[in-house]
MOPAC internal coordinates of N, CA, C and O (Angstrom, degrees):
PM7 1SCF
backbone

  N    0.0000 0     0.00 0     0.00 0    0    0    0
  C    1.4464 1     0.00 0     0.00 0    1    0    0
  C    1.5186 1   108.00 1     0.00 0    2    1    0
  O    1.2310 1   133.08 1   -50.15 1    3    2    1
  N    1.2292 1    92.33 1   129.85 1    3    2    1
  C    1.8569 1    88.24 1   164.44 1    5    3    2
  C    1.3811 1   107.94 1  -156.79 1    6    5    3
  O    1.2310 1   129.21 1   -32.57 1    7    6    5
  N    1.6723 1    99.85 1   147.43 1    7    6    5
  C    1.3335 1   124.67 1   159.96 1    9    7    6
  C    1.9985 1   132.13 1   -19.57 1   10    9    7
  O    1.2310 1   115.34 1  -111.40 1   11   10    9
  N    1.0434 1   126.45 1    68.60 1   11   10    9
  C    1.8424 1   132.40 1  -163.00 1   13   11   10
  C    1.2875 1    99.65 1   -57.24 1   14   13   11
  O    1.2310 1   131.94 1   123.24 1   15   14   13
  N    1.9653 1    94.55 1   -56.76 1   15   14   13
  C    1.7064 1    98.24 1  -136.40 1   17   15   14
  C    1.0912 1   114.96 1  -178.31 1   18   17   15
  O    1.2310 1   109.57 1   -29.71 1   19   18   17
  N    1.6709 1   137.16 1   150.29 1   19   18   17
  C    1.1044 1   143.66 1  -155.52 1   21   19   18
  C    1.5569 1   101.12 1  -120.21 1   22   21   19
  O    1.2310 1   124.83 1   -47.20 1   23   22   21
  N    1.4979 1   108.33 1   132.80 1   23   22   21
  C    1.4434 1   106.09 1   176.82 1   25   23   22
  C    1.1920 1    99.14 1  -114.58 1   26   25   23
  O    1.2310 1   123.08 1   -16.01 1   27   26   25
  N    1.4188 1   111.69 1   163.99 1   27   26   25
  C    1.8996 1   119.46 1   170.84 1   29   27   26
  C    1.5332 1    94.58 1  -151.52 1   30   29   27
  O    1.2310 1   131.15 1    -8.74 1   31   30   29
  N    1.0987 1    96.08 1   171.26 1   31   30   29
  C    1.7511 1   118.56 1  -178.04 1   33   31   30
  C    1.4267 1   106.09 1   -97.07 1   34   33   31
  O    1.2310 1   114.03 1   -13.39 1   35   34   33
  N    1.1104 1   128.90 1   166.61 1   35   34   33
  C    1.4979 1   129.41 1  -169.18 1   37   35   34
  C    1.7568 1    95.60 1  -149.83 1   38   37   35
  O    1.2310 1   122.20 1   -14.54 1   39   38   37
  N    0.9904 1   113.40 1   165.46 1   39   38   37
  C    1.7109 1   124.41 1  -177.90 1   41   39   38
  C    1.3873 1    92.59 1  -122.12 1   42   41   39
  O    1.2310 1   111.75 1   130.76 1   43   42   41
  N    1.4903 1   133.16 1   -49.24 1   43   42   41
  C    1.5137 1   130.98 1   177.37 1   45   43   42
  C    1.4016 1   110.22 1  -129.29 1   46   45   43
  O    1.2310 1   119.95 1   -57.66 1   47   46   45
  N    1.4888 1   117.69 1   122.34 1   47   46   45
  C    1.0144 1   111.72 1  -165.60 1   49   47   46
  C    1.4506 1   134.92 1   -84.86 1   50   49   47
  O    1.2310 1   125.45 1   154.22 1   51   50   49
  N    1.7929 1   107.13 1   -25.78 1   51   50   49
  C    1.3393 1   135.42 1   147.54 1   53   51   50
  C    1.7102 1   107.42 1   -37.83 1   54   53   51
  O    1.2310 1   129.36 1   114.44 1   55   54   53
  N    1.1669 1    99.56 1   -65.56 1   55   54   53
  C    1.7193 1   104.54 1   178.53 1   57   55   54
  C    1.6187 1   123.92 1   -47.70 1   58   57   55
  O    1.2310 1   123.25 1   148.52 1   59   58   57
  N    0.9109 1   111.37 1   -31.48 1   59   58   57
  C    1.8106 1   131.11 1  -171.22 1   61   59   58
  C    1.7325 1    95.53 1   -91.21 1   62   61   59
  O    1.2310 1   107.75 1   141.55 1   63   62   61
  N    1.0736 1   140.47 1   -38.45 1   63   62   61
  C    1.3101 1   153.88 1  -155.27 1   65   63   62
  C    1.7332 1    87.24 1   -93.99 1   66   65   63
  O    1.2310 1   123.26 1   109.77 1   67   66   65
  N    0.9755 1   111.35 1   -70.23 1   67   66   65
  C    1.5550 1   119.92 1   176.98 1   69   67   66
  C    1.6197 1   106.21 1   -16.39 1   70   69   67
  O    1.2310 1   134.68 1    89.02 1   71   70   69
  N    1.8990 1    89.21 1   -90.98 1   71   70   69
  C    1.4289 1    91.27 1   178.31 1   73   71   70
  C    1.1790 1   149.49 1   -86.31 1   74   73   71
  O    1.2310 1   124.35 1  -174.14 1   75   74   73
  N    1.1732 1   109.26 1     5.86 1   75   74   73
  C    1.6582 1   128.11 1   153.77 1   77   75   74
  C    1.5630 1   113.59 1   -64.05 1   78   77   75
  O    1.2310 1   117.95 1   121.29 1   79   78   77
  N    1.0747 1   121.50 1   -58.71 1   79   78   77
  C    1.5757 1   120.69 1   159.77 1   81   79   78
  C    1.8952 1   132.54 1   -84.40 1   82   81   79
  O    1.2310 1   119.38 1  -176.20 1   83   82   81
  N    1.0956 1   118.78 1     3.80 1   83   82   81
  C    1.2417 1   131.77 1   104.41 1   85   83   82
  C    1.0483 1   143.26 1    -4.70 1   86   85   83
  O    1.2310 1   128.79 1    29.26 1   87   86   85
  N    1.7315 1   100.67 1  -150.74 1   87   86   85
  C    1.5801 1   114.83 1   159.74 1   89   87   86
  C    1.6465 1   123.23 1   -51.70 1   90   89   87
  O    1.2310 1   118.74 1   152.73 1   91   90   89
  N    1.3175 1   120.01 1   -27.27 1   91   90   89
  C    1.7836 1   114.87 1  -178.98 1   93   91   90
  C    1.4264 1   103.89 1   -91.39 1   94   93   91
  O    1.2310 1   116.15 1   156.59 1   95   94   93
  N    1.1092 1   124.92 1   -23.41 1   95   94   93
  C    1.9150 1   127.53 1   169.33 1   97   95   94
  C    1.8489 1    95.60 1    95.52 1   98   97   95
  O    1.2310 1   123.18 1  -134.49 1   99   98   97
  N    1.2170 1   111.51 1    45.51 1   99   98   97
  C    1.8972 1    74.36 1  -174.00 1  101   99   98
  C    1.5809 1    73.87 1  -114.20 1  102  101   99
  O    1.2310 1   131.34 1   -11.47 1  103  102  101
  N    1.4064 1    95.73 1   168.53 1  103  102  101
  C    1.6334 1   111.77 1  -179.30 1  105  103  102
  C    1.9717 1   109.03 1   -97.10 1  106  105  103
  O    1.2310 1   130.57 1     1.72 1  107  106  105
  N    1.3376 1    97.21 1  -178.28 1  107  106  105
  C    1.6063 1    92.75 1  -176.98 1  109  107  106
  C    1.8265 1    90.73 1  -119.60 1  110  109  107
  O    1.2310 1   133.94 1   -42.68 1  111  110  109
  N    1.0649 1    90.65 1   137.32 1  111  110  109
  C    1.7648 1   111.90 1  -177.51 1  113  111  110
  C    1.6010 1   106.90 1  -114.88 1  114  113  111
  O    1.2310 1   116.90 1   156.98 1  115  114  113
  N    1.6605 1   123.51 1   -23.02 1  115  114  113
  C    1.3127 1   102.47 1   161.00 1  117  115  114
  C    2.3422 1   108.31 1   175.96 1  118  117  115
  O    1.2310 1   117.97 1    -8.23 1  119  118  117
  N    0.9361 1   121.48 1   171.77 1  119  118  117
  C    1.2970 1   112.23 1   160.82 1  121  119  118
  C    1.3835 1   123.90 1  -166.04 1  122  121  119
  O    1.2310 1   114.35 1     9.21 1  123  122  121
  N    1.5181 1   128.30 1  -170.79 1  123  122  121
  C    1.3629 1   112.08 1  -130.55 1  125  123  122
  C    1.2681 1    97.74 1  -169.99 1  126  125  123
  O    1.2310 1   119.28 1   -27.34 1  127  126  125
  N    1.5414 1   118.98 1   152.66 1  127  126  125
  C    1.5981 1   105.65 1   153.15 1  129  127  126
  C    1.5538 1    86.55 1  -118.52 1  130  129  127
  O    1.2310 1   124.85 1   -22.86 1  131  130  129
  N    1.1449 1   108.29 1   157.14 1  131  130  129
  C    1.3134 1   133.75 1   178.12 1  133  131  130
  C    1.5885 1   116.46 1   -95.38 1  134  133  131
  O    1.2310 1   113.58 1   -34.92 1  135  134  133
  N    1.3728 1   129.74 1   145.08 1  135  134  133
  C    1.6694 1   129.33 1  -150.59 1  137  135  134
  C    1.3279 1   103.82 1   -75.00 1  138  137  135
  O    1.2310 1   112.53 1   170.66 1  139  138  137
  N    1.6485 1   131.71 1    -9.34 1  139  138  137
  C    1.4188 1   131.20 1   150.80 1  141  139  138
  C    1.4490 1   128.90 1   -71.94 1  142  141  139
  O    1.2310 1   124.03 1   161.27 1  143  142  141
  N    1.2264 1   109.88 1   -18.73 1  143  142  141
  C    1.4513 1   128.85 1   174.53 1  145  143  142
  C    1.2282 1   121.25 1   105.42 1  146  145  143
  O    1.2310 1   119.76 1  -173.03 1  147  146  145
  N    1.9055 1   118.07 1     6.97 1  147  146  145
  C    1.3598 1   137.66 1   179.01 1  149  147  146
  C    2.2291 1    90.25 1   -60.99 1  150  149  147
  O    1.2310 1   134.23 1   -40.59 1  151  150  149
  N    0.8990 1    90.09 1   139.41 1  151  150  149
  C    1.8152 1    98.91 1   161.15 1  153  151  150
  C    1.6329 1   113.37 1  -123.32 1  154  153  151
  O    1.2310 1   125.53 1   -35.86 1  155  154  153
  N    1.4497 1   106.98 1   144.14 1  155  154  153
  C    1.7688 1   115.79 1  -159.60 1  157  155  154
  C    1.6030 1    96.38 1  -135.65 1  158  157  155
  O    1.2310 1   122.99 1   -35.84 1  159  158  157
  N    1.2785 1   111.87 1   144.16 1  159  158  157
  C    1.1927 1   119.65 1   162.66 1  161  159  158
  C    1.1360 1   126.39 1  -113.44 1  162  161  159
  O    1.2310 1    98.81 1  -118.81 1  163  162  161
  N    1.4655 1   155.67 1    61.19 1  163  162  161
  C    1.4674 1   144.04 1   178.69 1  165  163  162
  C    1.2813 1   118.09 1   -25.90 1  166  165  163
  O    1.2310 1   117.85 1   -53.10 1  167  166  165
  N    1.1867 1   121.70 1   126.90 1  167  166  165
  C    1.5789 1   143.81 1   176.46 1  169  167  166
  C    1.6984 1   103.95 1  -107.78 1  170  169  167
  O    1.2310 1   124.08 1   -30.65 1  171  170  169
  N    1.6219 1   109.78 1   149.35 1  171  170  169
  C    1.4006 1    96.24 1   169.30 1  173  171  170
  C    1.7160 1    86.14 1  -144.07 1  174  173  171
  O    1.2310 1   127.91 1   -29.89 1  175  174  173
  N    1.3568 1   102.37 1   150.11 1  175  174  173
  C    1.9347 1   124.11 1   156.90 1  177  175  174
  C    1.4724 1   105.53 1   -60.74 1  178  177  175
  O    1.2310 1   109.01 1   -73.20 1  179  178  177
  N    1.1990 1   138.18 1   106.80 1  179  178  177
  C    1.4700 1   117.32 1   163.26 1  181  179  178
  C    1.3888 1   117.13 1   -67.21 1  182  181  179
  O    1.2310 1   108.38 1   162.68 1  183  182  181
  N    1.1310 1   139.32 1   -17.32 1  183  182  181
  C    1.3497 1   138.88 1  -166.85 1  185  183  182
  C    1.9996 1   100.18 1   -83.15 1  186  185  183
  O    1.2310 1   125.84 1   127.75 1  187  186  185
  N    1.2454 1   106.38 1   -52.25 1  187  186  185
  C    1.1652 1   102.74 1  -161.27 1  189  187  186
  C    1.8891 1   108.52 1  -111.48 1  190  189  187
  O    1.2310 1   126.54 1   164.79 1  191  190  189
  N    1.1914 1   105.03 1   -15.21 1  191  190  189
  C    1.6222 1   119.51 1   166.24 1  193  191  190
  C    2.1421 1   121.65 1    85.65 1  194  193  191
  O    1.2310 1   142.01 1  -171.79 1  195  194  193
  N    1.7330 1    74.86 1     8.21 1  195  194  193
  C    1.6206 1    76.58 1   167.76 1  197  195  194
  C    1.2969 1   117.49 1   -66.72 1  198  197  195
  O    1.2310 1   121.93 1   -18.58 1  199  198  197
  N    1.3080 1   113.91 1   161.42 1  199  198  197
  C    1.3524 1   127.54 1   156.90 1  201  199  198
  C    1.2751 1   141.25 1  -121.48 1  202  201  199
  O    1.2310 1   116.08 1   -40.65 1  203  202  201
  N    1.4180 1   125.05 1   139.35 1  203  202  201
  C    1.4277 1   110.68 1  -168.14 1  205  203  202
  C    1.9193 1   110.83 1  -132.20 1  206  205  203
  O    1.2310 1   124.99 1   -64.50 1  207  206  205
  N    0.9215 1   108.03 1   115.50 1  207  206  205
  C    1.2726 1   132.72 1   174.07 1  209  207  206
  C    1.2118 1   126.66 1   -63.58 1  210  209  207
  O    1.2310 1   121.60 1   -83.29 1  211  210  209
  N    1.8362 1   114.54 1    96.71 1  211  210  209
  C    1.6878 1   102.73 1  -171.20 1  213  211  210
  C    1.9609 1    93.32 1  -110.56 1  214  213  211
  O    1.2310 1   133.94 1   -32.35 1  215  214  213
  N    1.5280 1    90.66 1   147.65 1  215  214  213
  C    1.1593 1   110.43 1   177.47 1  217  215  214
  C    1.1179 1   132.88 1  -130.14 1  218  217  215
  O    1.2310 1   117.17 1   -55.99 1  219  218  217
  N    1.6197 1   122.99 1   124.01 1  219  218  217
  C    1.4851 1   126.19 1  -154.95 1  221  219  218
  C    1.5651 1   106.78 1  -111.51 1  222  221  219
  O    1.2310 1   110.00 1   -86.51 1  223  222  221
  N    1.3170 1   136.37 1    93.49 1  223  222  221
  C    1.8906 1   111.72 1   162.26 1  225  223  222
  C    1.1907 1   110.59 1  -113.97 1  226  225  223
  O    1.2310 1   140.55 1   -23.73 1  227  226  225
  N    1.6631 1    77.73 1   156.27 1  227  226  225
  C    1.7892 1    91.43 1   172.29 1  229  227  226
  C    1.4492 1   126.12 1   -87.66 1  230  229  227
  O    1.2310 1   126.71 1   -17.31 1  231  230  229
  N    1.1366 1   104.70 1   162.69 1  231  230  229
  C    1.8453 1   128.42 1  -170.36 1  233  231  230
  C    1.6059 1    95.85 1   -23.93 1  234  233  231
  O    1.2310 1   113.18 1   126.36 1  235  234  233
  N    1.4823 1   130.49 1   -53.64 1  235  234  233
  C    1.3635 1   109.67 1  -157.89 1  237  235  234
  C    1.7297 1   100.49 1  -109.55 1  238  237  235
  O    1.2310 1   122.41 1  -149.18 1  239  238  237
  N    1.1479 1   112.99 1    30.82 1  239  238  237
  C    1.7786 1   126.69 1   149.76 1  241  239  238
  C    1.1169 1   107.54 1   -35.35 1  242  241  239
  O    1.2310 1   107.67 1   -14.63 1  243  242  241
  N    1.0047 1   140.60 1   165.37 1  243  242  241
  C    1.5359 1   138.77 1   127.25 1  245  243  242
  C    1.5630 1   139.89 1  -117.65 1  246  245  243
  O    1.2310 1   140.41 1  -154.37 1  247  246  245
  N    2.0412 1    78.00 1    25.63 1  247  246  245
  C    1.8457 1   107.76 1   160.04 1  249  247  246
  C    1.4817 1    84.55 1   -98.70 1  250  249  247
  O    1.2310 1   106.15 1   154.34 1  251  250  249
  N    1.4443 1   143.33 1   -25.66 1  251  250  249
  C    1.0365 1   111.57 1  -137.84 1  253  251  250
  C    1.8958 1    94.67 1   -88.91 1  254  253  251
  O    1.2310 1   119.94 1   -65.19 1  255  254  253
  N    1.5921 1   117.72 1   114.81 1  255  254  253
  C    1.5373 1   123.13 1   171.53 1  257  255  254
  C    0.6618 1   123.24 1  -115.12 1  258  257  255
  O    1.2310 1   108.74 1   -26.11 1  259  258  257
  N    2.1973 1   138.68 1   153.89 1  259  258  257
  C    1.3792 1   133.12 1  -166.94 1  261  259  258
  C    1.4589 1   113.87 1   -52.33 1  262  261  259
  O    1.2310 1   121.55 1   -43.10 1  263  262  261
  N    1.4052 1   114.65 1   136.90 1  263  262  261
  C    1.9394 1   125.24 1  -167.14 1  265  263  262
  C    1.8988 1   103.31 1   -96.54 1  266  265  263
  O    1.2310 1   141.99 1   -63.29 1  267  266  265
  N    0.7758 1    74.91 1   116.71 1  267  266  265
  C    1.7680 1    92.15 1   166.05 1  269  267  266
  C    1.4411 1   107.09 1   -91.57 1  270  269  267
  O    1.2310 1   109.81 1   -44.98 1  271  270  269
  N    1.5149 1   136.72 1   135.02 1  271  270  269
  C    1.0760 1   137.62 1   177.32 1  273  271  270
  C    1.6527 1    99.32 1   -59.62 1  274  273  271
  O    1.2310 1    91.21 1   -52.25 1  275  274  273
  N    1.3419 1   165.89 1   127.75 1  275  274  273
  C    1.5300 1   138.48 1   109.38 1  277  275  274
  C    1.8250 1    67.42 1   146.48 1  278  277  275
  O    1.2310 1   106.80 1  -172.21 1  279  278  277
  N    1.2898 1   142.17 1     7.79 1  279  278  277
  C    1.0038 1   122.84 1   163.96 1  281  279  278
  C    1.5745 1   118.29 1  -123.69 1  282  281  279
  O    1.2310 1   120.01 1  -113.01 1  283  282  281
  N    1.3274 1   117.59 1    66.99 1  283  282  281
  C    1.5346 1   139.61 1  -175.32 1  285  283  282
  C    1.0546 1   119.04 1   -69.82 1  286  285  283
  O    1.2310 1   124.53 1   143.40 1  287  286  285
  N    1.0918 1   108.91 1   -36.60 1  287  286  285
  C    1.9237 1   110.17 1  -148.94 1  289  287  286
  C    1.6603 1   101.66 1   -63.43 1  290  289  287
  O    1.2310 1   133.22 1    -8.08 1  291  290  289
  N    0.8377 1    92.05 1   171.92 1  291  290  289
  C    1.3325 1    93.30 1  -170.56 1  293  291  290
  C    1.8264 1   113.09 1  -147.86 1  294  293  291
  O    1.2310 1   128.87 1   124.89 1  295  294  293
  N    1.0054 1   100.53 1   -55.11 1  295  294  293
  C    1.9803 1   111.41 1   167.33 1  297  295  294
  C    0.8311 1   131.49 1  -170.56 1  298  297  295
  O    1.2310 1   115.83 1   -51.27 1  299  298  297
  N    1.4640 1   125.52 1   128.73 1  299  298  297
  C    1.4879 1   122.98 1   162.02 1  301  299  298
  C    1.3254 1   130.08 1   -51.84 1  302  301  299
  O    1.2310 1   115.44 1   -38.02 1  303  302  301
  N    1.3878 1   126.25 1   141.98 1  303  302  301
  C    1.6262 1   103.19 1  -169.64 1  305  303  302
  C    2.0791 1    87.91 1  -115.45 1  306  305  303
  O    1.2310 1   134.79 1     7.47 1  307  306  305
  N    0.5871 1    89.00 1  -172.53 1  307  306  305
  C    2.0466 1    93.14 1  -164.62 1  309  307  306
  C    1.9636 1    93.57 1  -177.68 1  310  309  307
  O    1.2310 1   128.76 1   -56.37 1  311  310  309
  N    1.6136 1   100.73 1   123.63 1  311  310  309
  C    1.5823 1   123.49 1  -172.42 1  313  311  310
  C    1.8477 1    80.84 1   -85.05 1  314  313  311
  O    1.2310 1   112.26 1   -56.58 1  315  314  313
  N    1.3179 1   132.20 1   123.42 1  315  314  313
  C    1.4618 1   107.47 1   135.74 1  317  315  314
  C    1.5282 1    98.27 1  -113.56 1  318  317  315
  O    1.2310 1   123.90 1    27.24 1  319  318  317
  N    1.6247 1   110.12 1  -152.76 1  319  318  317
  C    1.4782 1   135.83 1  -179.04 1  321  319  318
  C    1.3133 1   106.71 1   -65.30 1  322  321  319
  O    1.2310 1   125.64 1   113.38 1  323  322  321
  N    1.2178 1   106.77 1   -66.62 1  323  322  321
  C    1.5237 1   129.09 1  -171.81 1  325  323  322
  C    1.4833 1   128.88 1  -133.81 1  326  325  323
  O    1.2310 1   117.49 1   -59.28 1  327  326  325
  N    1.4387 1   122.38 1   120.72 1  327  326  325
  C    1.8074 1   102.09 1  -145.97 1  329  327  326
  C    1.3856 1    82.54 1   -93.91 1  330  329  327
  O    1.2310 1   117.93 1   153.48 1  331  330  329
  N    1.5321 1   121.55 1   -26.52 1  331  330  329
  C    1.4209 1   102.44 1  -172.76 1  333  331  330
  C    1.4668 1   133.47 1   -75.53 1  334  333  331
  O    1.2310 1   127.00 1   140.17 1  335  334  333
  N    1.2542 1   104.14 1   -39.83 1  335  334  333
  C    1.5164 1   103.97 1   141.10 1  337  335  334
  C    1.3774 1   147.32 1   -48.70 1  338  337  335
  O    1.2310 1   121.75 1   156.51 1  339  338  337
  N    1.4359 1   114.25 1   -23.49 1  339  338  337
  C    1.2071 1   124.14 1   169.66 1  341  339  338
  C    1.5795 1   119.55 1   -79.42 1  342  341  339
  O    1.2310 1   126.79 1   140.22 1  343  342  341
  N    1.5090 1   104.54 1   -39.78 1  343  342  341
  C    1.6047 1   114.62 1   161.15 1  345  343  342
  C    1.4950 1   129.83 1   -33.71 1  346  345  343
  O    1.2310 1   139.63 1   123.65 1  347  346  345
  N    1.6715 1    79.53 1   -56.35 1  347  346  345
  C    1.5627 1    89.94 1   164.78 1  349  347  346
  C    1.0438 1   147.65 1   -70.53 1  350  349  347
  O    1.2310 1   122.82 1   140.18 1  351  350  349
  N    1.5847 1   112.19 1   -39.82 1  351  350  349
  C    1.5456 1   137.81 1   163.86 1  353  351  350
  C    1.8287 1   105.27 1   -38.06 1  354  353  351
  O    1.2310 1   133.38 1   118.86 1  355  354  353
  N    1.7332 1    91.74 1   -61.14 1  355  354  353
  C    1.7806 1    92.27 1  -171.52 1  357  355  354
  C    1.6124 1   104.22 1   -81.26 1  358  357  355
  O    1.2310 1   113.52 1   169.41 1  359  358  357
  N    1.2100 1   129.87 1   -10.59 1  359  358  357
  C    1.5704 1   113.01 1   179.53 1  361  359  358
  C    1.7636 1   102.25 1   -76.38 1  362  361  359
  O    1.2310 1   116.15 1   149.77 1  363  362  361
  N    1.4329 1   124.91 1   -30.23 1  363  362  361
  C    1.1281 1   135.91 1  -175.75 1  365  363  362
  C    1.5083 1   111.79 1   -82.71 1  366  365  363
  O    1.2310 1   119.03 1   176.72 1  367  366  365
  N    1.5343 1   119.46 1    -3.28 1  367  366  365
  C    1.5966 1   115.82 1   159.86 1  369  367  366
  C    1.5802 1   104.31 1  -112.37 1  370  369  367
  O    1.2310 1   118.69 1  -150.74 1  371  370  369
  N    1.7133 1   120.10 1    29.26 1  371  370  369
  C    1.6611 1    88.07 1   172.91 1  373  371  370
  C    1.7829 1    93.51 1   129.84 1  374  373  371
  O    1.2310 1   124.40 1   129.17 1  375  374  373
  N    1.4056 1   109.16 1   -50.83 1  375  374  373
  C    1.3243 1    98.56 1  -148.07 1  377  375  374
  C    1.5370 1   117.49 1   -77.03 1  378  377  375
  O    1.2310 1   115.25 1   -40.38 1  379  378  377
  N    1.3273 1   126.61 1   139.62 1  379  378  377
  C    1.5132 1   111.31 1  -179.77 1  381  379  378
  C    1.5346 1   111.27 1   -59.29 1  382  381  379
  O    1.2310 1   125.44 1   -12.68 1  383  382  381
  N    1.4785 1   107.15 1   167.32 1  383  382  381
  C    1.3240 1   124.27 1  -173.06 1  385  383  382
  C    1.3388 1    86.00 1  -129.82 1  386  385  383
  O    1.2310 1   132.25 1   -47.19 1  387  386  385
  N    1.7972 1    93.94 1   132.81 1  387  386  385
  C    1.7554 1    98.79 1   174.47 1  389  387  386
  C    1.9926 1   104.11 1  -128.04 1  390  389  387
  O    1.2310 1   119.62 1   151.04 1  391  390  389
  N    0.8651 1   118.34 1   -28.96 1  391  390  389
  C    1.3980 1   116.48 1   149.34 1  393  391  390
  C    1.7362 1   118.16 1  -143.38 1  394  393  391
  O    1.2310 1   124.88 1   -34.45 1  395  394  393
  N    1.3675 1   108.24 1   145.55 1  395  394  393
  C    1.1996 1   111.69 1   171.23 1  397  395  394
  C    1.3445 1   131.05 1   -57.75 1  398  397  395
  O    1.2310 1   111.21 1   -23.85 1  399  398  397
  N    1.4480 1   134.16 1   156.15 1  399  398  397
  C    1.6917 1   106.46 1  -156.61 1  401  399  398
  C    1.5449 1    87.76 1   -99.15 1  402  401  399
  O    1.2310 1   115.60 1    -5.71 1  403  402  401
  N    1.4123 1   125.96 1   174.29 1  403  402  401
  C    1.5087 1   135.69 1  -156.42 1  405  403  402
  C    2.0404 1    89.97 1  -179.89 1  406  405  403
  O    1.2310 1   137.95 1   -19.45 1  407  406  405
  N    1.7078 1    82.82 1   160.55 1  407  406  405
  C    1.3601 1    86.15 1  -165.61 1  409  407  406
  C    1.4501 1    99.42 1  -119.23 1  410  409  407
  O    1.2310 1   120.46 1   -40.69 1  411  410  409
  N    0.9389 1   116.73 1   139.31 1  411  410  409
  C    1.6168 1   133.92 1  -168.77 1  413  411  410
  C    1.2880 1    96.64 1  -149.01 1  414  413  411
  O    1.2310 1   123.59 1   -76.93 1  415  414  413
  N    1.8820 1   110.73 1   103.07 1  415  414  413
  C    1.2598 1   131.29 1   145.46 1  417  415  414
  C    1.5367 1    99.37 1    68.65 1  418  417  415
  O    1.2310 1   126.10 1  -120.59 1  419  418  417
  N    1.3858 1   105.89 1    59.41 1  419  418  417
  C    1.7244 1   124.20 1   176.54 1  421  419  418
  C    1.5502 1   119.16 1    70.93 1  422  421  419
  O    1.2310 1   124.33 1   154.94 1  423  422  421
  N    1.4274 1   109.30 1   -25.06 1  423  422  421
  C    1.5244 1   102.25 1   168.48 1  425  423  422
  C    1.3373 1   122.67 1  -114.17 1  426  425  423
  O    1.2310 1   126.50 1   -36.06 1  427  426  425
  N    1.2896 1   105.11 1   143.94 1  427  426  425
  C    1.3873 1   141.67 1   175.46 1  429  427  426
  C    1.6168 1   114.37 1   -26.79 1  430  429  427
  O    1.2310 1    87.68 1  -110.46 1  431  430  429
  N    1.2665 1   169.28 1    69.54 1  431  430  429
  C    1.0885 1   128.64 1  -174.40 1  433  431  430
  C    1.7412 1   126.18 1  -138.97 1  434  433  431
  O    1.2310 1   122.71 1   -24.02 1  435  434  433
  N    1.1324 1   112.40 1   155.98 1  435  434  433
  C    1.8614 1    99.88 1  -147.49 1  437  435  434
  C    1.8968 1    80.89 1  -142.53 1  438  437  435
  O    1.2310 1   123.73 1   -15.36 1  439  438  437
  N    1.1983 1   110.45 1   164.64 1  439  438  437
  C    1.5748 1   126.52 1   151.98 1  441  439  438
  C    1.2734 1   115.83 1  -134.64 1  442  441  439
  O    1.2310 1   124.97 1   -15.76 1  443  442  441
  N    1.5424 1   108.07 1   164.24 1  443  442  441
  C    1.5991 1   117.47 1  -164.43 1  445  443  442
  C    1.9773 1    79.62 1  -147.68 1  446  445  443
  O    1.2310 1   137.14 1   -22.19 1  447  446  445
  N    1.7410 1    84.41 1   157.81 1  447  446  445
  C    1.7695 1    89.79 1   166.49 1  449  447  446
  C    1.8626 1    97.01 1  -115.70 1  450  449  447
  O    1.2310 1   140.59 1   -30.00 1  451  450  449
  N    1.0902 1    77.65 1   150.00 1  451  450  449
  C    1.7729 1    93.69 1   173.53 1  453  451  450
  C    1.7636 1    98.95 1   -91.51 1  454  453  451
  O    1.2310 1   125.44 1   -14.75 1  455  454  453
  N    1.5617 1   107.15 1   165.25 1  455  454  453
  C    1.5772 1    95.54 1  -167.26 1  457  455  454
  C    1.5090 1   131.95 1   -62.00 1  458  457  455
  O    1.2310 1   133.77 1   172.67 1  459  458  457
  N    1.5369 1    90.98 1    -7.33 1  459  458  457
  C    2.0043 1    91.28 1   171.39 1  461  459  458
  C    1.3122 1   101.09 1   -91.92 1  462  461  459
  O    1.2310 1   109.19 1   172.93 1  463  462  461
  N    0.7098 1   137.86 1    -7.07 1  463  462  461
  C    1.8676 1   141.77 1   163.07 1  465  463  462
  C    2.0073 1   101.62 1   111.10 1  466  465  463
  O    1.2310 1   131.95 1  -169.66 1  467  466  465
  N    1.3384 1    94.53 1    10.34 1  467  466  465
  C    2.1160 1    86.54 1   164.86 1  469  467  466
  C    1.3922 1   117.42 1   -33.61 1  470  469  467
  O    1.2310 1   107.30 1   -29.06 1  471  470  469
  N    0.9772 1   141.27 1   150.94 1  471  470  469
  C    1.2914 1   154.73 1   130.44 1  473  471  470
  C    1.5390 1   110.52 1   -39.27 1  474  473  471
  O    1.2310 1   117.26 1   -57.88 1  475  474  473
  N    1.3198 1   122.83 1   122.12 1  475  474  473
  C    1.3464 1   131.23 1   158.80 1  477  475  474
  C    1.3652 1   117.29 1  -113.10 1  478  477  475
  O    1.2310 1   109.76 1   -65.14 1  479  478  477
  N    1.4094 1   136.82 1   114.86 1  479  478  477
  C    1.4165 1   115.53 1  -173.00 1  481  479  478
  C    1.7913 1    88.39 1  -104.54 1  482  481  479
  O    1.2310 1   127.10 1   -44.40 1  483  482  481
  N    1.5140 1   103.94 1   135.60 1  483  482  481
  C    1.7798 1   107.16 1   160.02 1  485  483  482
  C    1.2454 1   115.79 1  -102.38 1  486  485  483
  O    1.2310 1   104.94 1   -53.64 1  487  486  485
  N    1.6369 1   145.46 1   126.36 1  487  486  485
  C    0.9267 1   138.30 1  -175.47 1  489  487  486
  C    1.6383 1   112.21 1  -138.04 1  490  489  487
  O    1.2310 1   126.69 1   -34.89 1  491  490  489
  N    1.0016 1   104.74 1   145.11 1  491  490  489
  C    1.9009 1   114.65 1   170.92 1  493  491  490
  C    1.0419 1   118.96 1  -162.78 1  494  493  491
  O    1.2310 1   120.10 1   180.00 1  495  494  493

């Protein structure tokens, strides 16, 4: 398992794209609408190769929840082997399960909450 990438929520998504590639320097590596109709943009650091994941949905999402300014984040994303197995593995030591993983367009992908209730997405 390892650490990908940081997602956050965005209110405008043009706007977030702006100044992230912009003023913060990261480049755009790719984007998407997602099978709920949320749309994402991947950002990457070239220097150090993080990535950061902005995420936009609309009103009848059912990611889409009331926004707190300074409270964005939204999910960690984490590469393992197998998400469905891993779902299971960690729901069966403890960990909450916040959606079941399902496959959308060849990959794998499931979430778990960590004990403050974060978003973890596992995908492969």
């Amino acid at each position: 398992m390892r650490l990908e990438y940081f997602g956050i929520r965005v209110t405008d998504l043009d706007r977030s794209v702006k100044f992230y590639t912009g003023l913060m320097r990261l480049k755009e590596l790719r984007r998407g609408k997602m099978s709920h109709g949320g749309l994402y943009v991947v950002l990457v650091d070239n220097e150090t190769k993080q990535q950061l994941e902005l995420n936009w949905y609309p009103q009848d999402s059912k990611y889409n929840v009331p926004y707190s300014p300074g409270e964005g984040l939204d999910h960690l994303g984490f590469r393992v082997d197998n998400a469905r197995e891993t779902f299971r593995n960690f729901v069966k030591q403890g960990v909450g399960p916040a959606i079941e993983p399902w496959n959308e367009d060849g990959t794998w992908v499931g979430y778990l909450k960590d004990p403050d209730g974060n978003w973890i997405e596992i995908y492969s």
